[in-house]
C-alpha positions as CSV (number, residue, x, y, z in Angstrom):
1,X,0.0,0.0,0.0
2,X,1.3,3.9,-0.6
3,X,2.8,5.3,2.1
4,X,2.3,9.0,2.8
5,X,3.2,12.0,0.5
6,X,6.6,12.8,1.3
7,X,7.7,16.3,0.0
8,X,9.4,16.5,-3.3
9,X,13.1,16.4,-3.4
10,X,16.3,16.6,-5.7
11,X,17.0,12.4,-5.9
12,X,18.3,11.2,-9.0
13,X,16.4,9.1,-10.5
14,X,18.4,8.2,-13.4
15,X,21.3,6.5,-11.7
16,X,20.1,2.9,-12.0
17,X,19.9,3.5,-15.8
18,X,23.7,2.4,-16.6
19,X,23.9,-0.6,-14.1
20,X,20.5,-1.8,-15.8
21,X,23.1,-2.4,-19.5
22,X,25.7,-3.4,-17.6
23,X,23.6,-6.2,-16.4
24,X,21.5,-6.7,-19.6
25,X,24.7,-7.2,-20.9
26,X,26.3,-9.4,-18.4
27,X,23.8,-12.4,-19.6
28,X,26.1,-12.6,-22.7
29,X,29.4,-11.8,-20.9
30,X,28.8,-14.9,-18.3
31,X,27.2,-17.2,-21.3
32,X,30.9,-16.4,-23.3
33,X,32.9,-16.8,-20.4
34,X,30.9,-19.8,-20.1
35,X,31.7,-20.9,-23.3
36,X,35.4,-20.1,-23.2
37,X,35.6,-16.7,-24.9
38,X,36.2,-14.2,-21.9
39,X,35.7,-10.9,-22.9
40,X,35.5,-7.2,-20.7
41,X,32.1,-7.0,-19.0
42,X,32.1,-3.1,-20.3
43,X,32.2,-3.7,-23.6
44,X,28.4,-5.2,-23.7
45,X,26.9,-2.0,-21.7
46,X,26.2,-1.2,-25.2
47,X,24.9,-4.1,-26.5
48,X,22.7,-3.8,-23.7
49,X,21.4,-0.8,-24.9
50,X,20.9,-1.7,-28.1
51,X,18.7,-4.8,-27.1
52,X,16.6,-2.8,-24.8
53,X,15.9,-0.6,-27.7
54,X,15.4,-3.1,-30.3
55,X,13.0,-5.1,-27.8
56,X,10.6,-2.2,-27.5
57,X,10.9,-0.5,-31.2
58,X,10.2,-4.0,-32.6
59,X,8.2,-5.7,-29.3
60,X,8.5,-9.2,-30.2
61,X,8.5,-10.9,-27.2
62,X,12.6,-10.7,-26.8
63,X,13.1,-12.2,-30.3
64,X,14.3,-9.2,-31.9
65,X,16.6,-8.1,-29.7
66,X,18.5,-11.1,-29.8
67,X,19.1,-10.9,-33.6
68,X,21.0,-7.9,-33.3
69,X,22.7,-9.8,-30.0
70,X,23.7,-12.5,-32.3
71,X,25.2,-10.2,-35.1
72,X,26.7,-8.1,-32.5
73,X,28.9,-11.0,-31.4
74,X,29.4,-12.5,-34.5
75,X,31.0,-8.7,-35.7
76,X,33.1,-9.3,-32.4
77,X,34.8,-12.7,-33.8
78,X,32.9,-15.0,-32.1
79,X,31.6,-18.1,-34.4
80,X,28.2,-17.9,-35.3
81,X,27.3,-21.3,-33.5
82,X,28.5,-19.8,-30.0
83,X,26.6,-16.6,-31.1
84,X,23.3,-18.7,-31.2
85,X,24.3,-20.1,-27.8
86,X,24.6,-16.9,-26.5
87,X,21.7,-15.7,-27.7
88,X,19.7,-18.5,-26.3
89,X,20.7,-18.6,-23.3
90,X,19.9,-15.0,-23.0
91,X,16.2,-15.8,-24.3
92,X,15.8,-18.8,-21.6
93,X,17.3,-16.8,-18.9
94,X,15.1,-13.6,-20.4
95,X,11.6,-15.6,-20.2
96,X,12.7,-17.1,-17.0
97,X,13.0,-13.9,-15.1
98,X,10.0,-12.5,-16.2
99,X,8.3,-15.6,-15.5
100,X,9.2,-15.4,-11.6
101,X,8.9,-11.5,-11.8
102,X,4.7,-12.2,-13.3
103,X,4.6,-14.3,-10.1
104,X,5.9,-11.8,-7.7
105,X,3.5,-9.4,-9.2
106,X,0.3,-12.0,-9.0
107,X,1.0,-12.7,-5.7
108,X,1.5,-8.6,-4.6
109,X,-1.6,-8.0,-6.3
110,X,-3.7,-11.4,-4.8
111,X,-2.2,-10.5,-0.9
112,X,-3.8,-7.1,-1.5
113,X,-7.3,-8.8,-2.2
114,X,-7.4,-6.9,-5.6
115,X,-6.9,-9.7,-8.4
116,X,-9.7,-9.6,-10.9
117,X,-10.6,-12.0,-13.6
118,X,-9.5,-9.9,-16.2
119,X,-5.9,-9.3,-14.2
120,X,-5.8,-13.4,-13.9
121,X,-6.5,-13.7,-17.7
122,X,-3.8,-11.3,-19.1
123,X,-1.2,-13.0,-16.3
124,X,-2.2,-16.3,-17.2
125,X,-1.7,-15.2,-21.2
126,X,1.6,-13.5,-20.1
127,X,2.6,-17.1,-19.0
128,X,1.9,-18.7,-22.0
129,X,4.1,-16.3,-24.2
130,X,6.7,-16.9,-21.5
131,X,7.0,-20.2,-22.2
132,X,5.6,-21.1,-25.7
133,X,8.8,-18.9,-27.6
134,X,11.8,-20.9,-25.3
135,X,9.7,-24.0,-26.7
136,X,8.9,-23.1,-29.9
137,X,12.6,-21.9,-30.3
138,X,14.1,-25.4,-29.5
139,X,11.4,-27.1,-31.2
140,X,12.7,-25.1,-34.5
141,X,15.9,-26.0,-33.7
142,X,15.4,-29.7,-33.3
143,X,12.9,-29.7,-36.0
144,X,13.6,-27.0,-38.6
145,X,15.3,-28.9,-41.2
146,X,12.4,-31.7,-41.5
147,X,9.8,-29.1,-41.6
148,X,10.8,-25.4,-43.3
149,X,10.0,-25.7,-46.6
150,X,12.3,-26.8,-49.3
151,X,12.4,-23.9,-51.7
152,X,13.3,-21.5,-48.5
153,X,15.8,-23.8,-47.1
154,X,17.8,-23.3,-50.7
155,X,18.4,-19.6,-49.8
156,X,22.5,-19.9,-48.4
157,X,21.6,-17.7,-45.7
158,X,18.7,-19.8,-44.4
159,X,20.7,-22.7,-44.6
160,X,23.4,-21.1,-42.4
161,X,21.2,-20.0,-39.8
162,X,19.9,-23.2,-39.6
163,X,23.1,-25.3,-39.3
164,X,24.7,-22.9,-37.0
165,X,21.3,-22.9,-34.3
166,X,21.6,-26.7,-34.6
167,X,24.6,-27.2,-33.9
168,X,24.5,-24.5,-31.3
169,X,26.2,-26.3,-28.0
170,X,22.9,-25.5,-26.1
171,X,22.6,-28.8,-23.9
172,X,26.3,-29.5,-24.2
173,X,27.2,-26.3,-22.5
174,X,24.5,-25.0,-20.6
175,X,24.7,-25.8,-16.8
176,X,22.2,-25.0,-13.4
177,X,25.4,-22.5,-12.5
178,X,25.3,-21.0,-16.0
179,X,21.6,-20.8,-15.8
180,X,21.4,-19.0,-12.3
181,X,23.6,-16.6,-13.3
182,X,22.4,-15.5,-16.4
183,X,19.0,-14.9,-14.4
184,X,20.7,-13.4,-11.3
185,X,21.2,-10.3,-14.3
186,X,17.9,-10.3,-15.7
187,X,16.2,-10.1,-12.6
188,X,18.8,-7.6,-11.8
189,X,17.6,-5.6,-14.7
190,X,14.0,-5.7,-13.3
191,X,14.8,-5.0,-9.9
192,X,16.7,-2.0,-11.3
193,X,13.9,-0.7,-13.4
194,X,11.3,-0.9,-10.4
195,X,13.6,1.3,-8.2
196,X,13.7,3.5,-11.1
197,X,9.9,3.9,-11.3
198,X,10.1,3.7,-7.4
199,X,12.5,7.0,-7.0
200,X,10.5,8.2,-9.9
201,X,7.9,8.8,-7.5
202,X,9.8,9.8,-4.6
203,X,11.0,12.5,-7.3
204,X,7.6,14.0,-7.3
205,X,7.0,14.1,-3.7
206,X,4.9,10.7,-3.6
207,X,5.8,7.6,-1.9
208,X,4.9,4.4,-2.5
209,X,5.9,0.8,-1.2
210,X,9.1,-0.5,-2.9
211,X,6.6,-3.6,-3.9
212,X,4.2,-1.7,-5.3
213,X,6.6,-0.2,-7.9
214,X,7.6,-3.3,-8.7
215,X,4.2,-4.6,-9.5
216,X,3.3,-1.4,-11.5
217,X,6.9,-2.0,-14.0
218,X,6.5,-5.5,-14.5
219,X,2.7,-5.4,-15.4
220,X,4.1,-2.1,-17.7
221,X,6.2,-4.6,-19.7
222,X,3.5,-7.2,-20.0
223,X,1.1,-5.3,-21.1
224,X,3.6,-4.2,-23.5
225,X,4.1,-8.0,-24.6
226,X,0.6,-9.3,-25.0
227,X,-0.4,-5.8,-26.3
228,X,-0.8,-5.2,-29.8
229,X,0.6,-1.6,-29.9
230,X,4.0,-0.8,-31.9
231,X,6.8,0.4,-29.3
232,X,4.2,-0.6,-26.5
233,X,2.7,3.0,-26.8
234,X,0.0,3.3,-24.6
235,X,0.1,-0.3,-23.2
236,X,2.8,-0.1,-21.2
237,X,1.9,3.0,-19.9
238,X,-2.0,2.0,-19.1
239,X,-1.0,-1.2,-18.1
240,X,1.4,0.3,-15.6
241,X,-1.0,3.1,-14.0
242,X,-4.3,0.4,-13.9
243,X,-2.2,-2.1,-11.8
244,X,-0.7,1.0,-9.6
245,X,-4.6,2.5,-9.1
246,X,-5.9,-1.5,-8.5
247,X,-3.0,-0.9,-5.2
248,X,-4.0,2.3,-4.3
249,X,-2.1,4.6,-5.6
250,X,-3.6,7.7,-7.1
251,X,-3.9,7.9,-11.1
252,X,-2.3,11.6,-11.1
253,X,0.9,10.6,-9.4
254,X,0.6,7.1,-11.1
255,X,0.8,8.3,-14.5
256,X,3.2,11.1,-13.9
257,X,5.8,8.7,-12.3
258,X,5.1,6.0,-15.6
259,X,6.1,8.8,-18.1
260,X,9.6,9.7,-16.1
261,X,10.1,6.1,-16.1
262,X,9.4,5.8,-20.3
263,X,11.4,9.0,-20.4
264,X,14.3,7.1,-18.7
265,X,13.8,4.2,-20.0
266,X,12.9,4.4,-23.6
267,X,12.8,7.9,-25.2
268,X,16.4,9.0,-23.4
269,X,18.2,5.9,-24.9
270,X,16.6,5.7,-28.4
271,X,19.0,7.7,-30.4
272,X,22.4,5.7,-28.6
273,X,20.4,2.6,-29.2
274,X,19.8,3.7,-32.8
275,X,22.6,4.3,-33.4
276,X,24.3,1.4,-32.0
277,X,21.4,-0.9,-33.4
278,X,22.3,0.3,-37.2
279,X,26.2,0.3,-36.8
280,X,26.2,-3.3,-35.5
281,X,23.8,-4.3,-38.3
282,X,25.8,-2.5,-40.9
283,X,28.7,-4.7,-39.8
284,X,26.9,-7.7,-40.0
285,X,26.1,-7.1,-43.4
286,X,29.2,-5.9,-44.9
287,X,30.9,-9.1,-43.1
288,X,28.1,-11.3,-44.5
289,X,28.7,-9.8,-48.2
């Protein structure tokens, strides 16, 4: 529940920004290091920018972003097979986190008598996506060459995509340590951008319960996902204020706190992320030609 107005000070609430890429981009440090290409923690802040941008100028559930993860390492050296490990490691541990985060939030929201059919539904739909795109990605790698269809599977690109993601050293090289870390920084990247929205608040002189933050982010980002909106305009943003009213916090401050958060967490890193996004593609594609 919100705690009392507290009056509006100077806190910064754009220091959790930077340690939020660091982390996004320690998935694919640890899975490297993992793998046996170490590499400087720094050098995927950002990549971590670039994937957060991706994710939310193309929401696709995570998918997109890791495309440009994959090309991003690939233009660092590393072969395209450990690329696709990478990558999917970063998708399981991705889906994972915000798995356990959906549950947090259903149970903040059910202790506080305030879950709804309509809440259950999207969370239960949420849960679904969560864990139909990990499937349906290994099911395309087990399964692609039997059933994509022969007169795509003659394009040279296609059929290097496909024999690098099968022979991708997921099982061989994926481990419960591996896994644990990998989601140890994505719910580190969570956790950051609740105590974003939270100091957002605290920014304009309205306090609410570190929890309740949390609950209001998280059911921002799946609205995002199940919505159909393009950048999760709207969505996110609705999504985020209606869970934050359901736990009694006022719309006014609700929706004011949701748009420093976008501002933070969207519109200020859109041009870096552009930017970043097109060089690393560029690469790719002179390096593929």
């Amino acid at each position: 529940m919100p705690r009392p107005p507290i009056p509006a000070g100077s806190c910064s609430v754009s220091w959790p920004r930077p340690l939020t890429y660091v982390c996004a981009g320690g998935v694919w440090w640890l899975a490297l290091r993992h793998a046996g290409y170490a590499m400087r923690l720094r050098e995927f802040a950002f990549l971590g920018i670039g994937k957060l941008f991706v994710d939310q100028a193309l929401p696709t559930g995570g998918a997109s972003g890791t495309v440009l993860v994959a090309a991003s390492l690939r233009n660092r050296g590393i072969p395209l097979r450990i690329a696709f490990f990478a990558m999917l490691v970063g998708l399981f541990s991705y889906y994972s986190a915000y798995l356990a985060s959906a549950i947090a939030t259903f149970v903040i929201i059910w202790t506080n008598h305030r879950m709804g059919m309509a809440l259950a539904t999207a969370f239960a739909v949420f849960a679904l996506v969560a864990l139909f795109i990990p499937l349906a990605v290994i099911a395309m790698r087990s399964l692609s060459q039997r059933y994509i269809p022969a007169w795509l599977k003659r394009r040279k690109t296609v059929q290097i995509i496909l024999l690098e993601m099968s022979e991708a050293p997921l099982f061989e090289l994926m481990t419960l340590r591996l896994f644990l870390g990998t989601v140890a920084f994505q719910m580190a990247v969570v956790v950051l951008d609740a105590a974003t929205l939270w100091i957002a608040f605290k920014a304009i002189g309205y306090s609410v319960d570190p929890f309740v933050a949390f609950a209001g982010m998280v059911s921002g980002s799946i609205g995002a996902t199940i919505g159909p909106a393009p950048l999760g305009l709207g969505t996110y943003e609705g999504s985020a204020v209606a869970i934050l009213t359901v736990l009694g916090v006022p719309v006014a401050p609700s929706l004011t706190a949701v748009i420093i958060f976008r501002g933070l967490s969207f519109w200020l890193p859109m041009l870096p992320g552009m930017w970043f996004s097109r060089r690393e593609l560029g690469m790719h594609s002179r390096t593929r030609d």
